[in-house]
C-alpha positions in Angstrom: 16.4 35.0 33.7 12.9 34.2 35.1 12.8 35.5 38.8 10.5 32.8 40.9 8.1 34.0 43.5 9.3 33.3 47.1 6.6 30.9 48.4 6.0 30.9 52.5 4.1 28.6 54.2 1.4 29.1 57.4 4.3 28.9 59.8 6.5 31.6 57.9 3.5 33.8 57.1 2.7 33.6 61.0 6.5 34.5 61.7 6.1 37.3 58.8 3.0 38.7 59.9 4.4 38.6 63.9 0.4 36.5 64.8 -0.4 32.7 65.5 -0.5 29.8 63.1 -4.7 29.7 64.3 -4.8 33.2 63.1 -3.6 32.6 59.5 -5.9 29.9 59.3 -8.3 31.3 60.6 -8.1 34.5 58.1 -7.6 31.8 55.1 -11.3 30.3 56.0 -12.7 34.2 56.5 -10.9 34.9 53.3 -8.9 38.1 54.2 -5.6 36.4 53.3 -4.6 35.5 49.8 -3.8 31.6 49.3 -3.3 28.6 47.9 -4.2 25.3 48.5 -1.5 22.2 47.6 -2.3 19.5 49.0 -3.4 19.7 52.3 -1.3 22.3 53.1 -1.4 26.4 52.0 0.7 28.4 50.6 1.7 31.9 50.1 3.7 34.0 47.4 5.5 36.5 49.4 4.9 39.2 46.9 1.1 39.1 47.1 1.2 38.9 51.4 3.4 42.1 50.9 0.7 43.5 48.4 -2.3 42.8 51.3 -0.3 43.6 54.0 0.3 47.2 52.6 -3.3 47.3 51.3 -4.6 47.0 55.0 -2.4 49.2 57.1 -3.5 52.2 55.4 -7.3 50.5 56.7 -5.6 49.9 60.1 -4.5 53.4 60.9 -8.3 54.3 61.0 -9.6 52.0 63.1 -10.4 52.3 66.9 -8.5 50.1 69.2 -10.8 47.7 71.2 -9.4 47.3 74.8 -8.2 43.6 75.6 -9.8 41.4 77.4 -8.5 39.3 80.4 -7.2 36.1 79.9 -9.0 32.8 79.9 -12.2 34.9 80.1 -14.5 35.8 77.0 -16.6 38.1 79.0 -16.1 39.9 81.9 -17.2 38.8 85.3 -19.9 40.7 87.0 -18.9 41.8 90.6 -21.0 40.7 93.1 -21.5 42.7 96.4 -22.1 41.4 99.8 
């Protein structure tokens, strides 16, 4: 018996992968993230996200954290003294 792949879309790849619906997008149009197009819509088989996703943690482990930035703000503020 043929065994189908499970196919996810952006919502359950955004669940899966525990980031925002923007982010998948967003690493669809950078091309980081294996997909299809149908449609207008993407889609994922479950098999390959599990394939990238074990591909880039050993990548992940390496890298240096980058301290977060405050909310609502893209850069910080400079203080000014009086």
């Amino acid at each position: 018996m043929e065994r189908r792949p499970t196919i996810m879309t952006v919502q359950e790849v955004a669940r899966y992968l525990r980031v925002h619906a923007i982010t998948v997008y967003r690493m669809i149009r950078q091309g980081k993230l294996p997909a299809i197009r149908v449609g207008r819509g993407w889609r994922f088989k479950k098999d390959e996200i599990d394939i990238w996703l074990h591909e880039h943690e050993s990548n992940s482990q390496n890298l240096p954290v980058k301290p977060a930035m405050p909310r609502g703000r893209s850069t910080p503020r400079p203080r000014v003294s009086r």
